[in-house]
C-alpha positions as CSV (number, residue, x, y, z in Angstrom):
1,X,-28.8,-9.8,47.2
2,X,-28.3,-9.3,43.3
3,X,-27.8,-12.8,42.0
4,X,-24.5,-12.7,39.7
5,X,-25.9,-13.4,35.7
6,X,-24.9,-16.5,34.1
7,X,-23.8,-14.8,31.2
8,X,-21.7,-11.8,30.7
9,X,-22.6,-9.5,27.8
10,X,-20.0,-6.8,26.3
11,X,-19.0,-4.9,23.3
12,X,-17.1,-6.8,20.4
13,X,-14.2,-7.7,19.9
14,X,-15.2,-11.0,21.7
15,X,-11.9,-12.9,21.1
16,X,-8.7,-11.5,22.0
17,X,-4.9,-11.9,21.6
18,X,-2.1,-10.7,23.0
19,X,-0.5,-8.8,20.3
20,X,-1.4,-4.7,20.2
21,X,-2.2,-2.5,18.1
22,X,1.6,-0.4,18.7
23,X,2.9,-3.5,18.6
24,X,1.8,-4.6,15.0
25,X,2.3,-0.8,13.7
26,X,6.1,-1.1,14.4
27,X,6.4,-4.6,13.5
28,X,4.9,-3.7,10.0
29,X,7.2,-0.5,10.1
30,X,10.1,-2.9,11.0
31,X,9.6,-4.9,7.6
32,X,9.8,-1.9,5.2
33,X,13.5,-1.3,6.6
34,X,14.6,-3.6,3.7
35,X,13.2,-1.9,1.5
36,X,14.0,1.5,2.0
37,X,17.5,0.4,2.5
38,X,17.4,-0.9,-1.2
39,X,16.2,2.6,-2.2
40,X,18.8,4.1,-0.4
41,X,21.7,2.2,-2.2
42,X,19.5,2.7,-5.6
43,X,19.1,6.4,-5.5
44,X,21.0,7.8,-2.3
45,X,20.5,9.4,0.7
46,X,18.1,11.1,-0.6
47,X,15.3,8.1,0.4
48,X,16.7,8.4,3.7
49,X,16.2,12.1,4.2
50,X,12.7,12.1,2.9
51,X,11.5,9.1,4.5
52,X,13.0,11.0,8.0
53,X,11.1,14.2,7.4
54,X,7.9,12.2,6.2
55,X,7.6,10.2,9.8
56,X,9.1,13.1,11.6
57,X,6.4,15.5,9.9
58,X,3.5,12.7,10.7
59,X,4.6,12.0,14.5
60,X,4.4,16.1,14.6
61,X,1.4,16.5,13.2
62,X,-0.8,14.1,14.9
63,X,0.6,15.3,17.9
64,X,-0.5,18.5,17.4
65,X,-3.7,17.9,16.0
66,X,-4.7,15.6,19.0
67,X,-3.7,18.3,21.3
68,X,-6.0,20.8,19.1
69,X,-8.6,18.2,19.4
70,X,-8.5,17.3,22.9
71,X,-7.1,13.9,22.8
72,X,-4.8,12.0,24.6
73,X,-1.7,12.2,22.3
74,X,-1.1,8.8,21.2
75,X,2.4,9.4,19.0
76,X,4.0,5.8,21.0
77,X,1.7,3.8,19.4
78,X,3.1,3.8,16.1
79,X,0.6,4.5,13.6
80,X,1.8,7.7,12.4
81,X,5.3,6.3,12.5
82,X,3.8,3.8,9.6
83,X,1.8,6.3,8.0
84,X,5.1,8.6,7.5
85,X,7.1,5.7,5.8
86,X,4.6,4.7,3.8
87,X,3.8,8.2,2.5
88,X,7.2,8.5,2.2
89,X,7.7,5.3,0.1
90,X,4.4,6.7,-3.0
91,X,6.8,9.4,-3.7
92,X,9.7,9.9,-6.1
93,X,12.8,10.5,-4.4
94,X,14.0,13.5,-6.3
95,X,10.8,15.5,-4.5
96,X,11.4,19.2,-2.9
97,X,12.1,18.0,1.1
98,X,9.1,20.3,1.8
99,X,7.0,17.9,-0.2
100,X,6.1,15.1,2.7
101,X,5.4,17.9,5.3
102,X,3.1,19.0,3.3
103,X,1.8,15.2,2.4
104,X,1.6,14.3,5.9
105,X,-0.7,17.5,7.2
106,X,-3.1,15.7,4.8
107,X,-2.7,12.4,5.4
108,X,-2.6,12.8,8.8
109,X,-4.8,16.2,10.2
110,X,-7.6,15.3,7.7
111,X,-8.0,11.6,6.9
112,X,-7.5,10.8,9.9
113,X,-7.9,13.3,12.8
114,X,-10.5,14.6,11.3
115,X,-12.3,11.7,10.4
116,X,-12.0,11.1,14.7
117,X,-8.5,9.4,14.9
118,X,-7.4,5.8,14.3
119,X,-10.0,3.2,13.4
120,X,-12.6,5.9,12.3
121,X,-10.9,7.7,8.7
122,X,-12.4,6.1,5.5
123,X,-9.5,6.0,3.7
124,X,-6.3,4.9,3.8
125,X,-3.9,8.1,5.0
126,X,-0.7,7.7,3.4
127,X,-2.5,7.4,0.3
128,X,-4.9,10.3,0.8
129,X,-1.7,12.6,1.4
130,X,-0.2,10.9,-1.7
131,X,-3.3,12.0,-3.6
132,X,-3.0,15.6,-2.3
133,X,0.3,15.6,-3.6
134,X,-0.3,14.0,-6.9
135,X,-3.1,16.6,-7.0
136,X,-0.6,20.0,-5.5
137,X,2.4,19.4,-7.2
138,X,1.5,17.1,-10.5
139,X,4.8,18.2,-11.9
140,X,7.0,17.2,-9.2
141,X,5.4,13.8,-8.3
142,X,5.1,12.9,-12.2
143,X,9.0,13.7,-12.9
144,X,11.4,14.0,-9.7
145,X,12.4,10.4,-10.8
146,X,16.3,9.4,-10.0
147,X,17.5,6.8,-12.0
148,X,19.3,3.6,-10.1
149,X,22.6,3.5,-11.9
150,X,22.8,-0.5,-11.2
151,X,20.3,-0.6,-14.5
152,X,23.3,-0.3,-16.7
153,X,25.0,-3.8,-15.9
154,X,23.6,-7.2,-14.7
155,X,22.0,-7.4,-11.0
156,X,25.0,-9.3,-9.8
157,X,27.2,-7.2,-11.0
158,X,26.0,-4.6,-9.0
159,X,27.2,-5.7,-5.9
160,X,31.1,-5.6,-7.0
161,X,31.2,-2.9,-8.3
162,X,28.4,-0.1,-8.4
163,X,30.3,2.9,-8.4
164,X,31.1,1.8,-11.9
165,X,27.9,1.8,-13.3
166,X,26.3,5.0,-15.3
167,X,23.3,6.3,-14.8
168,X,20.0,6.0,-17.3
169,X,16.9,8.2,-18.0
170,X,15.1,8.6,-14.9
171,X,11.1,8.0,-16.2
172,X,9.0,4.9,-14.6
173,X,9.1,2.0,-16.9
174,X,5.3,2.8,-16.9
175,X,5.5,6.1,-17.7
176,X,8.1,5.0,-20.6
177,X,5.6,3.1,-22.2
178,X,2.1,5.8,-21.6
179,X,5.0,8.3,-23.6
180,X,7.1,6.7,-25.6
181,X,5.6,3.1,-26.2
182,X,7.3,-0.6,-26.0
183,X,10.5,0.6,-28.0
184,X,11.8,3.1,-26.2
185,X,11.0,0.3,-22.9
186,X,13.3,-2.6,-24.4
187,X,16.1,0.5,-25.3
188,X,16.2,1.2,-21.6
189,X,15.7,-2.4,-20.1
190,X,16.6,-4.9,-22.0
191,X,15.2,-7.9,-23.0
192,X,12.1,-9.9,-21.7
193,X,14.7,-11.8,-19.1
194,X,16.4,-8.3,-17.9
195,X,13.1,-6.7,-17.2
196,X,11.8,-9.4,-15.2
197,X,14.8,-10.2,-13.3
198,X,15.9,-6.4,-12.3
199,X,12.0,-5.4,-11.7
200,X,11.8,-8.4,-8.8
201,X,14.8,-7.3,-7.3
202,X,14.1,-3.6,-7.2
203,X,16.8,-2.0,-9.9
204,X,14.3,0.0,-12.1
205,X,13.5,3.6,-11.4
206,X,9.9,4.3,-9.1
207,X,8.8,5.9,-6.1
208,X,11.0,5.8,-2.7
209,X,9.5,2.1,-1.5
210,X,7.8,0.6,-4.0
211,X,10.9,-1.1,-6.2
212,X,11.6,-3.7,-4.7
213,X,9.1,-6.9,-5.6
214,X,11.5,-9.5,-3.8
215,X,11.5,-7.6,0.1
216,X,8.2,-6.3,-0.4
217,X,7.3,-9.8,-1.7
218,X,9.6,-11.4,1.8
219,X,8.3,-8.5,4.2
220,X,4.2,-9.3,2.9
221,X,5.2,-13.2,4.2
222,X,6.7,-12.7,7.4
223,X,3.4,-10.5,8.2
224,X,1.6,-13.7,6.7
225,X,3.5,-16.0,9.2
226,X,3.0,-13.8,12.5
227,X,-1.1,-13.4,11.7
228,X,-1.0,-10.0,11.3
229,X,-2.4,-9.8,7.2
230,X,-3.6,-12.7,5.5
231,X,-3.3,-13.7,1.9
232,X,-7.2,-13.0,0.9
233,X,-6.3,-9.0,-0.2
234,X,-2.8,-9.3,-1.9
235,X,-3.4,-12.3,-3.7
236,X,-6.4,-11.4,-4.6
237,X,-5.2,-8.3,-5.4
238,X,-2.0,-9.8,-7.7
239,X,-4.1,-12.2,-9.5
240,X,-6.9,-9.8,-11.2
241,X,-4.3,-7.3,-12.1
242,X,-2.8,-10.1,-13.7
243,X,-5.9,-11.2,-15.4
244,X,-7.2,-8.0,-16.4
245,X,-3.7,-7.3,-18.2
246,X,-4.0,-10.1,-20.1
247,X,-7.6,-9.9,-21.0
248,X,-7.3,-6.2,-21.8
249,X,-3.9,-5.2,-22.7
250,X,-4.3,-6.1,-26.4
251,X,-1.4,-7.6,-28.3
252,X,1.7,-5.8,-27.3
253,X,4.2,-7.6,-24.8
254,X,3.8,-5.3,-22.4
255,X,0.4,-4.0,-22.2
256,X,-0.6,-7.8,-22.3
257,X,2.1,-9.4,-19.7
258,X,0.2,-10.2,-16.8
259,X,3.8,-10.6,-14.7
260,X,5.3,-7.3,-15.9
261,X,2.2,-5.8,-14.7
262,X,2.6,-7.3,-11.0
263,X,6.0,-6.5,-11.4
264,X,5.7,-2.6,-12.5
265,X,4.9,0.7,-10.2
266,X,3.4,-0.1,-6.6
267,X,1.2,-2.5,-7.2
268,X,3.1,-4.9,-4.6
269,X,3.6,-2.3,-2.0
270,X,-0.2,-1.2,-2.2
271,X,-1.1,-5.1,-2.3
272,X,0.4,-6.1,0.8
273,X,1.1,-3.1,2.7
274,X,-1.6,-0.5,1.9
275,X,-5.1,-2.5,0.5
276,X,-4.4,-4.7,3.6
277,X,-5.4,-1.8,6.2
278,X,-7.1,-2.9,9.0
279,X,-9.1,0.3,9.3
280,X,-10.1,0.8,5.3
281,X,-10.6,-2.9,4.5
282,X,-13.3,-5.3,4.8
283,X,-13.2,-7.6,7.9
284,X,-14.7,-10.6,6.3
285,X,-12.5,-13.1,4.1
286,X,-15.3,-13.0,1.1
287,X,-15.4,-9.7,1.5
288,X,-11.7,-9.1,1.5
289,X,-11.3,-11.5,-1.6
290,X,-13.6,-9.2,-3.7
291,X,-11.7,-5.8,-2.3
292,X,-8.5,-7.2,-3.4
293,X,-10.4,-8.1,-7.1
294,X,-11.6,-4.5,-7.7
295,X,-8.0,-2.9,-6.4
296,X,-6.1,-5.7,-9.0
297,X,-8.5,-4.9,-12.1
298,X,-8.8,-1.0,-11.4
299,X,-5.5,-0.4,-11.1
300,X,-4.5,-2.3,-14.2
301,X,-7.5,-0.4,-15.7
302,X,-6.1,3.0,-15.1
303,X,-2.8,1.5,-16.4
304,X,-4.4,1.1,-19.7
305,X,-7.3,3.5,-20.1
306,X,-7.0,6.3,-17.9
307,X,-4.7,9.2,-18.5
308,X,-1.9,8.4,-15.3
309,X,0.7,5.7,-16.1
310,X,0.1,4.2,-12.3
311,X,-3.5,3.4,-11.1
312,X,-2.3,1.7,-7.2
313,X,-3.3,4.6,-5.4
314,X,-6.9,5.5,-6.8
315,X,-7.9,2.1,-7.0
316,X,-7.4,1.8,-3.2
317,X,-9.5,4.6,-2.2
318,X,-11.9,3.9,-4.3
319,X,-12.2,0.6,-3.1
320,X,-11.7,2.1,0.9
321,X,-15.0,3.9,0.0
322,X,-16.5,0.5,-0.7
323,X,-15.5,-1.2,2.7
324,X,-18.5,-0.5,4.8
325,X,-20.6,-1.5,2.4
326,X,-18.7,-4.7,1.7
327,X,-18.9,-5.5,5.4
328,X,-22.6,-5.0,5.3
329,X,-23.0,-7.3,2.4
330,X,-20.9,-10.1,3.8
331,X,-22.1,-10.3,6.6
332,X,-22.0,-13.7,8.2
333,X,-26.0,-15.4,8.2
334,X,-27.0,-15.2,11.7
335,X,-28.5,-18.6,13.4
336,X,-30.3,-19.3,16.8
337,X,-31.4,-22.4,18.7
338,X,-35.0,-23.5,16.8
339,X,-37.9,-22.7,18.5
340,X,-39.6,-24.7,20.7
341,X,-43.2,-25.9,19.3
342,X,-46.2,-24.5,21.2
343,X,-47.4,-26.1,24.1
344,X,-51.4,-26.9,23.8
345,X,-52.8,-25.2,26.5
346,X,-54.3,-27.5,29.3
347,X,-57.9,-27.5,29.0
């Protein structure tokens, strides 16, 4: 008879909890309803409809593409539920409804089928499909902006009485200042006070999900509290962006204010929400503190040197194609019991 072995040897992971991986998909999915209810009230039902047909197109997709793959179709679990709303939340609201169909073939059939399903693509997929977008349709991604009419009085205002309100120009406060400059930014949003207060609660014109710093900000801590992201990536990520601003943004208010930086574009959704990936992110804490560095400076980078007024998206991917390596780098040192010292041999 075999004797049974003291030790039992399998493949990691060696610690395990009860949470899965469905579970956490729609729990994250479950925090973004906040803020895509906010975009709904800021530019209509527009959000609603797009963010539908995003998610509707993904679940299809992946359906299909696992069935033209051979594998088990794995819809339930929620990933491509995710994938859809976040896809959804990188582009401007005033997009053709053909656009996130289009988006999620990409982000879905080839980063991720492709690449062999979930936990194998490089890079992040609702990023990869907005990149295919940004790439397909530069005109419609850089200008199918809708303005938030709640601009045009103070935040609390809004809440009496926002039928009343008229509507402003519909470019990105980042875009305002790449075209226009700081001028034409304080014509369209007030005072130093104004900007900050309406870009934390969400009231500035941007893409579908990413206005809102205050229920991104709330959503990012509840995910904190149940274990499912830590704070290594997004703060990280919010603290170089602030540092490289202020270090490199030279002498004008905005190009050098380290909080209207944080506060501007995605930066908040792609800090908590997208750099935080299980799948395209570094599994060690060190390793995770430098990702979220080199997402922070290059999108602030971008910001200021490169030719797009918003850097969030290719700073991530360039950063996913960094993750194996990171993990490789970081690795933890290895130890052992010490060896024994020789015994003399018996003469």
């Amino acid at each position: 008879m075999i004797p049974k072995p003291d030790w039992a040897v399998s493949v990691s992971p060696h610690i395990r909890q009860g949470t899965t991986t469905s579970q956490i998909m729609w729990t994250v999915s479950a925090t973004l309803m906040p803020v895509l209810i906010l975009s709904i009230y800021n530019f209509g039902f527009r959000s609603l409809i797009i963010t539908l047909i995003s998610v509707l197109s993904c679940m299809f997709v992946e359906a299909i593409s696992q069935k033209a793959l051979g594998r088990a179709v794995s819809v339930k679990d929620g990933s491509a539920v995710l994938t859809g709303i976040l896809l959804a939340f990188v582009i401007p609201p005033g997009v053709p409804y053909y656009l996130p169909l289009i988006g999620a073939v990409a982000a879905i059939f080839i980063a991720k089928e492709l690449m062999g399903g979930l936990g194998y693509n490089v890079w992040n997929p609702a990023l990869v499909g907005r990149a295919f977008l940004q790439a397909s349709f530069p005109v419609a991604i850089t200008t199918a902006w809708i303005a938030p009419q709640q601009l045009a009085k103070g935040a609390w205002d809004v809440f009496l009485s926002p039928g009343s309100v008229d509507a402003i120009s519909t470019a990105t406060p980042l875009s305002v200042v790449k075209q226009y400059g700081i001028t034409a930014l304080t014509q369209q949003f007030g005072g130093l006070d104004s900007i900050y207060w309406n870009f934390f609660l969400g009231f500035k014109p941007g893409c579908i999900g990413e206005t809102s710093a205050l229920l991104i900000l709330l959503g990012g801590l509840y995910l904190m509290a149940r274990k499912i992201i830590t704070w290594h990536i997004p703060m990280s990520t919010l603290a170089s962006a602030a540092l490289v601003a202020w270090i490199f943004g030279g002498q004008t208010w905005f190009s050098g204010n380290p909080l209207v930086h944080v506060l501007s574009g995605g930066l908040m959704l792609g800090a908590f929400y997208m750099a935080t990936d299980y799948v395209t992110s570094p599994t060690l804490k060190s390793a995770q503190l430098i990702f979220g560095v080199g997402v922070g400076a290059l999108t602030v980078l971008i910001r200021l040197k490169g030719g797009y007024p918003e850097g969030v998206c290719y700073a991530i991917l360039l950063m996913n194609c960094l993750t194996p390596a990171m993990d490789e780098w970081f690795q933890p040192s290895r130890f052992a019991p010490p060896k024994a010292a020789p015994v003399a041999a018996a003469k």
